[in-house]
N, CA, C and O of each residue as an XYZ file, in Angstrom:
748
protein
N      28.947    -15.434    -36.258
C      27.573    -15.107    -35.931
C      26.643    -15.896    -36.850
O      27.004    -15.770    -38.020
N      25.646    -16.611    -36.715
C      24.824    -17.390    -36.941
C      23.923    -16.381    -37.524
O      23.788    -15.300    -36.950
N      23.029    -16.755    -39.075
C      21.682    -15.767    -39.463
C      20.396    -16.651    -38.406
O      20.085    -17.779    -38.022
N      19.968    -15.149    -38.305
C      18.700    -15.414    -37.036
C      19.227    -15.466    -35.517
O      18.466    -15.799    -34.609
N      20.427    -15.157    -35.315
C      20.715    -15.240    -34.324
C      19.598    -14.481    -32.703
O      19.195    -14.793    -31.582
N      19.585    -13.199    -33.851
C      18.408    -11.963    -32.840
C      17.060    -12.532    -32.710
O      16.278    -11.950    -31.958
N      16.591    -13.823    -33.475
C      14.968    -14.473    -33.277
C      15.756    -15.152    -32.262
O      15.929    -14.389    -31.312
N      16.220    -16.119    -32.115
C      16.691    -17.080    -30.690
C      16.806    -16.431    -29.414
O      16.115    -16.836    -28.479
N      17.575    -15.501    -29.275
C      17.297    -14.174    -28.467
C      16.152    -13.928    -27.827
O      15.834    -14.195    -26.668
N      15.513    -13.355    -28.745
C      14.141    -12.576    -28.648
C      13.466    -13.611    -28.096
O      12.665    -13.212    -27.251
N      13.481    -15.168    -28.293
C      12.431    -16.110    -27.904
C      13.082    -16.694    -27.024
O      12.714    -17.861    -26.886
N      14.580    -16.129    -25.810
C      14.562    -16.964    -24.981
C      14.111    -15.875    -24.467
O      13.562    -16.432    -23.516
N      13.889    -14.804    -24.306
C      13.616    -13.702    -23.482
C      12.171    -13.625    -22.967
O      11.703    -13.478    -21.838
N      11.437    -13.829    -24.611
C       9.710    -14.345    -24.278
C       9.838    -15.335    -23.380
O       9.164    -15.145    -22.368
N      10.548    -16.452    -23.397
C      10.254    -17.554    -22.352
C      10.909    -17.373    -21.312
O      10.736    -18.377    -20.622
N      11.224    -17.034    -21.067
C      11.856    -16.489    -19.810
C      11.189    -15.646    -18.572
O      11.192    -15.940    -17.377
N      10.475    -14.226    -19.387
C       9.530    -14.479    -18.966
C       8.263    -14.671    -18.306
O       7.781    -14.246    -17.256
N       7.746    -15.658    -19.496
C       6.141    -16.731    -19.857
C       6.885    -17.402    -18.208
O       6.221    -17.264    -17.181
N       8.161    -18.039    -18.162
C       8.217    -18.905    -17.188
C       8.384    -18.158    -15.938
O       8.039    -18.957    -15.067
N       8.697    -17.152    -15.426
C       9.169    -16.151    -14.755
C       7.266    -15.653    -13.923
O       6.952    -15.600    -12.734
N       6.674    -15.467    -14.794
C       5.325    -14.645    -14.341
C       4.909    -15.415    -13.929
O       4.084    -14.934    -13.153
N       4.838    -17.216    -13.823
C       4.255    -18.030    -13.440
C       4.460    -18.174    -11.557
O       3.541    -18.341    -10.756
N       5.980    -18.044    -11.232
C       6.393    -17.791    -10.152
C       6.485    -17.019     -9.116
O       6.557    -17.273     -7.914
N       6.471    -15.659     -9.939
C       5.846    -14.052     -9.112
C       4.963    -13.970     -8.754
O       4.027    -14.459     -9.386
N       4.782    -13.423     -7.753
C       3.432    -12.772     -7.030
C       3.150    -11.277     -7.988
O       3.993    -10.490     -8.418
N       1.500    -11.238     -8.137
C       1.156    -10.289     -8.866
C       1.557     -9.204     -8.852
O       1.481     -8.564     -9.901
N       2.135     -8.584     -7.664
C       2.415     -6.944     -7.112
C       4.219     -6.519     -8.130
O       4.636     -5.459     -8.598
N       4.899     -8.110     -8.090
C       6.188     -7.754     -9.033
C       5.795     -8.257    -10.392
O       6.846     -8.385    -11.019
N       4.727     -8.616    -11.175
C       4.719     -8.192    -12.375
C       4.274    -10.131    -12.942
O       4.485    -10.710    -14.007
N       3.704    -10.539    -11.817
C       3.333    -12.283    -11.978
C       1.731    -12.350    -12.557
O       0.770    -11.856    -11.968
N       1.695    -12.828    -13.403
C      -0.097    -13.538    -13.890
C      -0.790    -13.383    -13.265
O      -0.365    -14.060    -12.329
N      -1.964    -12.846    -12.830
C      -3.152    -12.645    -12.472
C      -4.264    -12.272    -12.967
O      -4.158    -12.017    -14.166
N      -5.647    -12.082    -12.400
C      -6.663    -12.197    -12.741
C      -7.393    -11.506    -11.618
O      -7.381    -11.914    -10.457
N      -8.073    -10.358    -12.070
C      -9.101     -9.743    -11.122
C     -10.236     -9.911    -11.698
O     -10.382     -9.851    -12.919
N     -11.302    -10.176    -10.736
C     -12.612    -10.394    -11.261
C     -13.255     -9.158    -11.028
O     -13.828     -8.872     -9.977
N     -13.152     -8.412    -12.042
C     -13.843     -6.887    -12.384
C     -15.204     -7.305    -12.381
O     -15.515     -8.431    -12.771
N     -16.338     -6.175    -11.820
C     -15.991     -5.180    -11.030
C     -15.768     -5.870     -9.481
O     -15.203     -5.167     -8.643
N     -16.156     -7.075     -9.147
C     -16.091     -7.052     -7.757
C     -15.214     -6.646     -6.826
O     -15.454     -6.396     -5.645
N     -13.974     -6.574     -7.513
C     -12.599     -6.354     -7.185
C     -11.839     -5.328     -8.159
O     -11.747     -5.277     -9.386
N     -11.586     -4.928     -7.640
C     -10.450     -3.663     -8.713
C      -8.900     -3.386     -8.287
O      -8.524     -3.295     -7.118
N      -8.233     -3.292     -9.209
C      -6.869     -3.029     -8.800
C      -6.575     -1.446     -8.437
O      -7.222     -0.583     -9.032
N      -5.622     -1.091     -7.485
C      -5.560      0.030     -6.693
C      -4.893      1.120     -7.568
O      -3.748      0.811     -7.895
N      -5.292      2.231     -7.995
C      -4.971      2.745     -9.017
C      -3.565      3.634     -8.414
O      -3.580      3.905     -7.214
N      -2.553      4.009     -9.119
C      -1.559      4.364     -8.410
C      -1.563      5.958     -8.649
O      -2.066      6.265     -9.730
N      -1.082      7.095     -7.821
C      -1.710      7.936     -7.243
C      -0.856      8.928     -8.674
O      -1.197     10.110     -8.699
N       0.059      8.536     -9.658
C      -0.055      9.486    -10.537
C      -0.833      8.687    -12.049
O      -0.427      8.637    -13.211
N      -1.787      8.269    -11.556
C      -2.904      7.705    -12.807
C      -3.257      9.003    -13.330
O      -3.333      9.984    -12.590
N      -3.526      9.068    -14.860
C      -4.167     10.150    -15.239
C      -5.170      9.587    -15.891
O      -4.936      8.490    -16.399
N      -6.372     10.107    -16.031
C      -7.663      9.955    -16.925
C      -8.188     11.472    -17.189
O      -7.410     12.407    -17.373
N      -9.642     11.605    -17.185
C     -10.127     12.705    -17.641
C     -10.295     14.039    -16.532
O     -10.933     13.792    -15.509
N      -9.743     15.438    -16.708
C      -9.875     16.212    -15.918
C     -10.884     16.303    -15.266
O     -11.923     15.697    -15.526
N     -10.677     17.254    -14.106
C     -11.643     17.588    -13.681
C     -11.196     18.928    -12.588
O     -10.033     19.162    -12.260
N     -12.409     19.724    -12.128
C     -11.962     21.330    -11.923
C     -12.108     21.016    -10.038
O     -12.829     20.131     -9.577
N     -11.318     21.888     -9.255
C     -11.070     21.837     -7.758
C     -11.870     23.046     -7.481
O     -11.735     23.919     -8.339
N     -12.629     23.312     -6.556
C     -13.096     24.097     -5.635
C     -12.659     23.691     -4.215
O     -12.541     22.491     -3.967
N     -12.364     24.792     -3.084
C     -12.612     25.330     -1.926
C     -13.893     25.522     -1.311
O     -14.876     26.048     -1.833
N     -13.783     24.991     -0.012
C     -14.841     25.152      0.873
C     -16.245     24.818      0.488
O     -16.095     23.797     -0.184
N     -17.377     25.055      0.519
C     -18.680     24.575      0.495
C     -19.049     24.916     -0.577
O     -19.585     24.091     -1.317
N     -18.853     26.336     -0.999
C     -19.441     27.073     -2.330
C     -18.681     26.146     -3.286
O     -17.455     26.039     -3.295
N     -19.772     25.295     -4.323
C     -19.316     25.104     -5.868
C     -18.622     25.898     -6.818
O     -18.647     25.884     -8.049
N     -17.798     26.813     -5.741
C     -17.101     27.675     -7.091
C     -15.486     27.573     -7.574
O     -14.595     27.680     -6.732
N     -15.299     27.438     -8.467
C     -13.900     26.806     -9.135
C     -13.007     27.640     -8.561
O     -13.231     28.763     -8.111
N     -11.616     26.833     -8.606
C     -10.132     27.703     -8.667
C     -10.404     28.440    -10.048
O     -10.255     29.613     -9.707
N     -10.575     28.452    -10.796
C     -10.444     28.714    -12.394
C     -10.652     30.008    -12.228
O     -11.499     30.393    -11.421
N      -9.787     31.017    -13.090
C     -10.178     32.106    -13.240
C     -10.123     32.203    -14.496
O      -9.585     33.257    -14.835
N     -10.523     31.405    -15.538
C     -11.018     31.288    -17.239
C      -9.977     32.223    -17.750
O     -10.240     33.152    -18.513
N      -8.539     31.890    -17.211
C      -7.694     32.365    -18.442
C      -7.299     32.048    -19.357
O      -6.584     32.659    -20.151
N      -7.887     30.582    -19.409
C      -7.883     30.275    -20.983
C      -6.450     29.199    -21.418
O      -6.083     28.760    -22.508
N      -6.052     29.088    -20.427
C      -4.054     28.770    -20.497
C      -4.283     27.151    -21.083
O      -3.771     26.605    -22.060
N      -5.153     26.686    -20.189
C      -5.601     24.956    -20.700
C      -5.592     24.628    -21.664
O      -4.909     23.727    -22.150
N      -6.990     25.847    -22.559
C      -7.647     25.065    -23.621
C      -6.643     25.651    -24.894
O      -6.998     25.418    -26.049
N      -5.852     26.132    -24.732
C      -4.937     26.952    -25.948
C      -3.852     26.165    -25.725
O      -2.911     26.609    -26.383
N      -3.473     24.966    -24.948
C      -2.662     24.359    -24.679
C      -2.866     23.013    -25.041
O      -1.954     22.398    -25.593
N      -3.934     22.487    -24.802
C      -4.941     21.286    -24.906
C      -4.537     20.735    -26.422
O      -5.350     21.159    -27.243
N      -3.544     19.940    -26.993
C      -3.011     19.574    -28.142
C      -4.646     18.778    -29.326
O      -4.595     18.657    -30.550
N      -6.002     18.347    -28.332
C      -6.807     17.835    -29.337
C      -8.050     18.957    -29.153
O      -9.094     18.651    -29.727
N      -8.041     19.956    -28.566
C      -8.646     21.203    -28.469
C     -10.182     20.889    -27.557
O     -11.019     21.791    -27.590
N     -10.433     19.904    -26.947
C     -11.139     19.686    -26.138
C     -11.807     20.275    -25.076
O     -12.909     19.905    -24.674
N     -11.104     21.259    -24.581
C     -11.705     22.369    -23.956
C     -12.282     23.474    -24.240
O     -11.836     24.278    -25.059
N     -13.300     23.613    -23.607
C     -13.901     25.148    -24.114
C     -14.024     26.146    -23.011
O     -14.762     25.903    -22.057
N     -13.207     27.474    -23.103
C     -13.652     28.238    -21.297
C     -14.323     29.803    -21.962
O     -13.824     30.415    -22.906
N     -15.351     30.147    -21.320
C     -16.109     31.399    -21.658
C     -16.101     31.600    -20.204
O     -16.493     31.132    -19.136
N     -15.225     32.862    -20.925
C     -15.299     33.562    -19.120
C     -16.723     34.611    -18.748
O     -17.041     35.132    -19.817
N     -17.467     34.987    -17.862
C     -18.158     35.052    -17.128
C     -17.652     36.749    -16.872
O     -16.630     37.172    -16.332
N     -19.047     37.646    -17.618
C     -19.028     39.277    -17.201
C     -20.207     39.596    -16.060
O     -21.016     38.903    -15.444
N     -19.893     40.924    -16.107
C     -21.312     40.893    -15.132
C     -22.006     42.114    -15.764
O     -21.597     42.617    -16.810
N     -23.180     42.612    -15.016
C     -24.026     43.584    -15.541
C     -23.555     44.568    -16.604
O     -24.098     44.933    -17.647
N     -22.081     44.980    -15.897
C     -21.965     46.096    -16.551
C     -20.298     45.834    -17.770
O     -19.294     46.453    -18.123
N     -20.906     44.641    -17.956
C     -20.398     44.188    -19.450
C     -18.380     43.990    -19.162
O     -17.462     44.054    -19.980
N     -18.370     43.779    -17.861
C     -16.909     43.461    -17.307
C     -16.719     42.249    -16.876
O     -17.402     41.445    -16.241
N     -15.528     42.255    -17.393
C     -15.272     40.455    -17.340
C     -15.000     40.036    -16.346
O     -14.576     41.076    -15.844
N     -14.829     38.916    -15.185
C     -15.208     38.142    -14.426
C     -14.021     37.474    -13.945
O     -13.329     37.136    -14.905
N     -13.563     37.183    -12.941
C     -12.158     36.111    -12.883
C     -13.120     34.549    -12.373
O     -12.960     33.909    -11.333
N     -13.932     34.318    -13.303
C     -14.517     33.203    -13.455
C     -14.889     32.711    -14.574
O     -14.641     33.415    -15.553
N     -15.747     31.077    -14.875
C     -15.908     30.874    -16.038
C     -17.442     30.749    -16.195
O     -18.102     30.222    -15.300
N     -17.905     31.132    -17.101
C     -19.320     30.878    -17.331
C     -19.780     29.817    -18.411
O     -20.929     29.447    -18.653
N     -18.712     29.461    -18.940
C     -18.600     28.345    -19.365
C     -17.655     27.057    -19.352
O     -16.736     27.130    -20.167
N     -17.689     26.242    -18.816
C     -16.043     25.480    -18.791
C     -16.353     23.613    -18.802
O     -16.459     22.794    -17.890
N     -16.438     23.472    -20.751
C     -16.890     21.525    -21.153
C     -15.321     21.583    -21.639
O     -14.475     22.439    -21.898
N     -15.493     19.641    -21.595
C     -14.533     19.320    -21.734
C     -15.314     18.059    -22.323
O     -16.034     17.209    -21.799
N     -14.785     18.334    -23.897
C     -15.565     16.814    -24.919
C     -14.318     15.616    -24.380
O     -13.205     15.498    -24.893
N     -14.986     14.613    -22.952
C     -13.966     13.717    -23.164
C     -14.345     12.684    -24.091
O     -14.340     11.551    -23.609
N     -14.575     12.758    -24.938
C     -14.605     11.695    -26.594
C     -13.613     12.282    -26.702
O     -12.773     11.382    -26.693
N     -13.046     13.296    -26.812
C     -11.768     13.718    -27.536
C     -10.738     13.903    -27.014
O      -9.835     13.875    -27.850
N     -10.243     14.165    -25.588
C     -10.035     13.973    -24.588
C      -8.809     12.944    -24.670
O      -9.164     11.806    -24.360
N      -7.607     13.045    -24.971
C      -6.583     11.957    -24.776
C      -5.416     11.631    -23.461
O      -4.513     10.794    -23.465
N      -5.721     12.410    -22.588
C      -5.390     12.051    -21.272
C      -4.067     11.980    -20.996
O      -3.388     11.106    -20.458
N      -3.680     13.588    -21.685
C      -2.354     13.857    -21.778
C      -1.829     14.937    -20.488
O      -0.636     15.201    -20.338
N      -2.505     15.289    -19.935
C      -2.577     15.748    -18.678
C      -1.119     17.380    -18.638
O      -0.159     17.618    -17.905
N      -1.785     18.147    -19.935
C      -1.186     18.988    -20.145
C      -1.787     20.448    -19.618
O      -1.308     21.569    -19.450
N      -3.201     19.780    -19.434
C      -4.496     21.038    -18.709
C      -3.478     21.192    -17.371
O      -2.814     22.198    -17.122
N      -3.516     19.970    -16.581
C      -2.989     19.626    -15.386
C      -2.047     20.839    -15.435
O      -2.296     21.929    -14.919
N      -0.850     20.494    -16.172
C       0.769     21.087    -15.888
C       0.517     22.533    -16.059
O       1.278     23.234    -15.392
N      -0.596     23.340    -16.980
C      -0.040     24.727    -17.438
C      -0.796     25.137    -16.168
O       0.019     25.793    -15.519
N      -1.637     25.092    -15.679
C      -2.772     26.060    -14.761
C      -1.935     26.144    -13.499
O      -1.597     25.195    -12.792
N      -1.580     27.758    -13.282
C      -1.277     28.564    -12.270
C      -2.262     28.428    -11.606
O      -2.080     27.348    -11.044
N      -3.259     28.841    -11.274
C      -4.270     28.682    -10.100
C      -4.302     27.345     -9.454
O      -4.973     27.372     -8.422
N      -3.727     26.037     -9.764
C      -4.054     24.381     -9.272
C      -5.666     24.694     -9.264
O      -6.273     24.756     -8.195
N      -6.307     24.883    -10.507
C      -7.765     24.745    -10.672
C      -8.267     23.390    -11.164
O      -9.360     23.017    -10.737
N      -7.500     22.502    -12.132
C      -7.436     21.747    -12.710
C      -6.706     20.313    -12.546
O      -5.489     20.404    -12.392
N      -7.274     18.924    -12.553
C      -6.204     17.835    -12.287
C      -6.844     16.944    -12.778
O      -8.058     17.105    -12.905
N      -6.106     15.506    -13.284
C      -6.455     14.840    -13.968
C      -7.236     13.759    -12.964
O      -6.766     13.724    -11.827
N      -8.200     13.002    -13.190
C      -9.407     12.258    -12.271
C      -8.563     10.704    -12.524
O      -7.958     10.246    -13.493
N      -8.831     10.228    -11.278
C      -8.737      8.591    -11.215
C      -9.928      7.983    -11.666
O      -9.785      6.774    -11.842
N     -11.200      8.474    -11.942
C     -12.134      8.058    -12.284
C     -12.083      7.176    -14.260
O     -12.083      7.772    -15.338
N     -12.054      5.915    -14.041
C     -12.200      5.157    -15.337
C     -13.522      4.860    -15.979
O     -13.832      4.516    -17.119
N     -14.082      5.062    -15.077
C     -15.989      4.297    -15.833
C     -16.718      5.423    -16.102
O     -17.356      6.129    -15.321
N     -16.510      5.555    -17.678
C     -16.633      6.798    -18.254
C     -17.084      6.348    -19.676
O     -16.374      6.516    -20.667
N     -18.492      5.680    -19.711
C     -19.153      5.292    -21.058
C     -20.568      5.645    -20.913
O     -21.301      5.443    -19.944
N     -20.801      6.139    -21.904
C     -22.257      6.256    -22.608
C     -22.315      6.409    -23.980
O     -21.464      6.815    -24.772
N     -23.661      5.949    -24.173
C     -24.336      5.191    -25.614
C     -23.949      6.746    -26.239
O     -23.312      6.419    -27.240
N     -23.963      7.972    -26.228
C     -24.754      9.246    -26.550
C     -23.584      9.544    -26.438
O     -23.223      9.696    -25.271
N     -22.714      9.715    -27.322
C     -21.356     10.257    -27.571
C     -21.497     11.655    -27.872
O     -20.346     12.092    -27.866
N     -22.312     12.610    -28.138
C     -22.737     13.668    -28.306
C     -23.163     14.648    -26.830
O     -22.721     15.681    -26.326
N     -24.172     13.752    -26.530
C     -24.651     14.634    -25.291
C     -23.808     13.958    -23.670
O     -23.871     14.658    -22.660
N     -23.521     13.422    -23.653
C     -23.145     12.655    -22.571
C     -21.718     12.557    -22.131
O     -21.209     12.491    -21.012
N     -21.180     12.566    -23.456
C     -19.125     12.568    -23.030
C     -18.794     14.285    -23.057
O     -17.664     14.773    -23.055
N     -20.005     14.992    -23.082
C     -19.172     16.552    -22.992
C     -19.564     16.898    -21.185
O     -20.591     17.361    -20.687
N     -18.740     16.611    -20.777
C     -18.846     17.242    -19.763
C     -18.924     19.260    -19.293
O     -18.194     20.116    -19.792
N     -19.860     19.464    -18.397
C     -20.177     21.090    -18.348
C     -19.406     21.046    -16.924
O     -18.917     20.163    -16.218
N     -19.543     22.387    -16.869
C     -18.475     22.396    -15.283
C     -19.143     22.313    -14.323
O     -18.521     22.509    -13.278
N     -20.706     21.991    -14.174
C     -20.917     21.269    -13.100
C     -20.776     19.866    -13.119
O     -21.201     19.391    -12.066
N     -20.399     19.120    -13.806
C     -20.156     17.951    -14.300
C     -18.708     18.032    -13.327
O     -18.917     17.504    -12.235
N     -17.583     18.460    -13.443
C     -16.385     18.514    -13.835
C     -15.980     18.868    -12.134
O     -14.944     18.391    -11.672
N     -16.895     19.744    -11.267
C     -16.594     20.384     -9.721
C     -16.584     18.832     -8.632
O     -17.392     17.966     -8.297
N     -15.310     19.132     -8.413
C     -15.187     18.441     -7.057
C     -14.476     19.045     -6.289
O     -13.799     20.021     -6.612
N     -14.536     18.497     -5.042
C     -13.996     19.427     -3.758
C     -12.481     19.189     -3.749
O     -11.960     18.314     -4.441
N     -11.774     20.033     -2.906
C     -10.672     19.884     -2.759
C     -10.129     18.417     -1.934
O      -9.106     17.805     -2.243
N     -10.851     18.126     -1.090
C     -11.096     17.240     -0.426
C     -11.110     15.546     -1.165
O     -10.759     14.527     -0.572
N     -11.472     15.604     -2.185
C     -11.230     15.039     -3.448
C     -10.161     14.672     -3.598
O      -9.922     13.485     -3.378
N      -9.183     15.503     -4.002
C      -8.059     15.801     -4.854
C      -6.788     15.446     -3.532
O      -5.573     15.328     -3.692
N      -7.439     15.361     -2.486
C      -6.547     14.860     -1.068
C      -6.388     13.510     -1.058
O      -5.270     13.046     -0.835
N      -7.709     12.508     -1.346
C      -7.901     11.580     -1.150
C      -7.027     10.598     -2.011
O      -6.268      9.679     -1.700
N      -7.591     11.376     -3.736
C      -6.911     10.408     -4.243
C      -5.452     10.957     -4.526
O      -4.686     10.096     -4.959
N      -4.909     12.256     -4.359
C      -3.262     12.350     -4.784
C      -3.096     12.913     -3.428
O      -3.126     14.143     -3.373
N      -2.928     12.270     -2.329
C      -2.329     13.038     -1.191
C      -0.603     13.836     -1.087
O      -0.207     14.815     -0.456
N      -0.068     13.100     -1.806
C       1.272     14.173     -1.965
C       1.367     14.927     -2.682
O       2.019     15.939     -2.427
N       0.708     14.726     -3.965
C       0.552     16.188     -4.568
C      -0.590     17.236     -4.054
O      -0.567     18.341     -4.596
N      -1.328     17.059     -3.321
C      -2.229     17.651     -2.972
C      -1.675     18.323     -1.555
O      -1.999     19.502     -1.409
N      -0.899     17.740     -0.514
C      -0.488     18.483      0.442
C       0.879     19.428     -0.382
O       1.139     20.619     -0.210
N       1.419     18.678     -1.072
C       2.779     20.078     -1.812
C       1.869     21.222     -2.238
O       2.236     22.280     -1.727
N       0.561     21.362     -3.185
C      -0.158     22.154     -3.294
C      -1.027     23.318     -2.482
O      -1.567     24.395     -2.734
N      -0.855     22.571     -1.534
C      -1.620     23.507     -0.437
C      -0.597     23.946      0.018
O      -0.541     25.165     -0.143
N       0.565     23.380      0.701
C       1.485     23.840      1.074
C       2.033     25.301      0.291
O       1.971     26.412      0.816
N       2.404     25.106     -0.646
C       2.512     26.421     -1.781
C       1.240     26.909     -1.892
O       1.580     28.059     -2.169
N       0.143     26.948     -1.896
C      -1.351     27.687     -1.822
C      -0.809     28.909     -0.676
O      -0.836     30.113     -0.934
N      -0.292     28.288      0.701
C      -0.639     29.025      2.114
C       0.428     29.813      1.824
O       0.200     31.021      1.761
N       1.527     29.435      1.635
C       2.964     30.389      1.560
C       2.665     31.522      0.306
O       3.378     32.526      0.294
N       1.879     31.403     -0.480
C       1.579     32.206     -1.043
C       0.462     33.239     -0.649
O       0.582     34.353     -1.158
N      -0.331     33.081     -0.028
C      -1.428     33.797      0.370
C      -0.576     34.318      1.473
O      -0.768     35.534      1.509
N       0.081     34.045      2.179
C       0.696     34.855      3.544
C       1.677     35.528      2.915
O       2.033     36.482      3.606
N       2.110     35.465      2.171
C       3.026     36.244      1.290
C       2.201     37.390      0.896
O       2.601     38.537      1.096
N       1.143     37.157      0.382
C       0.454     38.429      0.024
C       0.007     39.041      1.537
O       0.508     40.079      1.970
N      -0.959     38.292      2.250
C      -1.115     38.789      3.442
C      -0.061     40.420      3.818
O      -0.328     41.612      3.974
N       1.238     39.536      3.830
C       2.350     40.187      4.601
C       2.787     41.882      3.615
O       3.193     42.983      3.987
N       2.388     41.217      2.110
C       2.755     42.481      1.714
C       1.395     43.657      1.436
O       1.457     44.786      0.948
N       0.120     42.838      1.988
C      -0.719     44.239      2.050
C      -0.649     44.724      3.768
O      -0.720     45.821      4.322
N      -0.525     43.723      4.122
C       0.392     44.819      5.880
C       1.102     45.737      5.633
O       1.088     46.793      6.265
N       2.076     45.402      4.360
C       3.435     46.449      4.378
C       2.563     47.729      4.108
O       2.496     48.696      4.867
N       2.066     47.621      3.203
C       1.694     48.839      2.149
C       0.334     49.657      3.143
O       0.160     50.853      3.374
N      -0.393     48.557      3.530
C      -1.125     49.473      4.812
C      -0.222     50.432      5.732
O      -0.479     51.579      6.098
N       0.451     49.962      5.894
C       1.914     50.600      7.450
C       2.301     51.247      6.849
O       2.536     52.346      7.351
N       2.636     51.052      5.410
C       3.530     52.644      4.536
C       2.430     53.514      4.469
O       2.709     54.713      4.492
N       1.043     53.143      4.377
C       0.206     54.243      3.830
C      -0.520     54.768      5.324
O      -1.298     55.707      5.158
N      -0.365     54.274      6.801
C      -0.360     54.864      7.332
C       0.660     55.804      8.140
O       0.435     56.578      9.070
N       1.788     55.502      7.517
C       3.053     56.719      7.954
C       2.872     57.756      7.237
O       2.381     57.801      6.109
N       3.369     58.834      8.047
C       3.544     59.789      7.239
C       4.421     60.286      6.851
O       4.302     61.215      6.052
């Protein structure tokens, strides 16, 4: 065995390849050049960037029922959820508060994985700068609401497995307040 043998190696591999990317077409991993923004490359459908919260139907109102599972999970503590009482000082299966400092924000997409409700998913959205790192990268949860319709577009297979398990679950319940109606009208 020759000393330096592992640099000769290592530098036919670099050239290999430097010479290799020259020949590929961009889609298997060949040299290219997009002229941002006119053109953008197609983001692939498990991209993660900065969350963002799902609502149903017309009303702006979240899946979220502010249990809190995210932000106690959230490894750079970036989330904040204040759940939402009402008059008579009882708490809410909503949030009355729900930012997310993405300055801090590392796009680990752990909000994503813990939330039972599918309230929460990580955004394909990249153009995410302002001067005002204070007021501007904290997103509030009207900041943060997009439709379900959304969440179709850009992850369509995870988004139909989701609904799919959404419906089987709701008819599941359906079926078992039938039962308990039919038991409670026997006598």
């Amino acid at each position: 065995m020759i000393f330096g043998s592992g640099i000769f190696k290592g530098l036919a591999v670099t050239l290999k390849n430097l010479v290799n990317s020259y020949f590929r077409k961009p889609e298997d991993g060949g040299l290219f050049t997009v002229e941002y923004p006119e053109r953008r490359i197609a983001v692939k459908e498990a991209y993660r960037n900065f969350p963002f919260l799902v609502y149903d139907g017309t009303q702006a109102e979240p899946r979220c029922t502010a249990c809190d599972i995210c932000a106690k999970e959230c490894p750079p503590k970036c989330i904040t959820v204040v759940r939402e009482f009402d008059k008579d000082a009882k708490p809410l299966k909503k949030p009355a508060v729900f930012d997310i400092d993405v300055s801090v924000c590392m796009n680990c997409g752990l909000c994503e994985e813990v939330c039972p409700f599918d309230a929460i998913y990580m955004d394909h959205d990249y153009e995410v700068a302002s001067p005002d790192r204070q007021q501007k990268l904290l997103f509030h949860k009207e900041d943060l609401l997009k439709p379900a319709e959304y969440l179709r577009k850009i992850r369509p297979v995870d988004a139909a497995a989701i609904e799919k398990r959404r419906r089987e679950a709701e008819e599941k319940k359906k079926a078992a307040a039938q039962a308990a109606a039919a038991k409670k009208n026997t006598p």
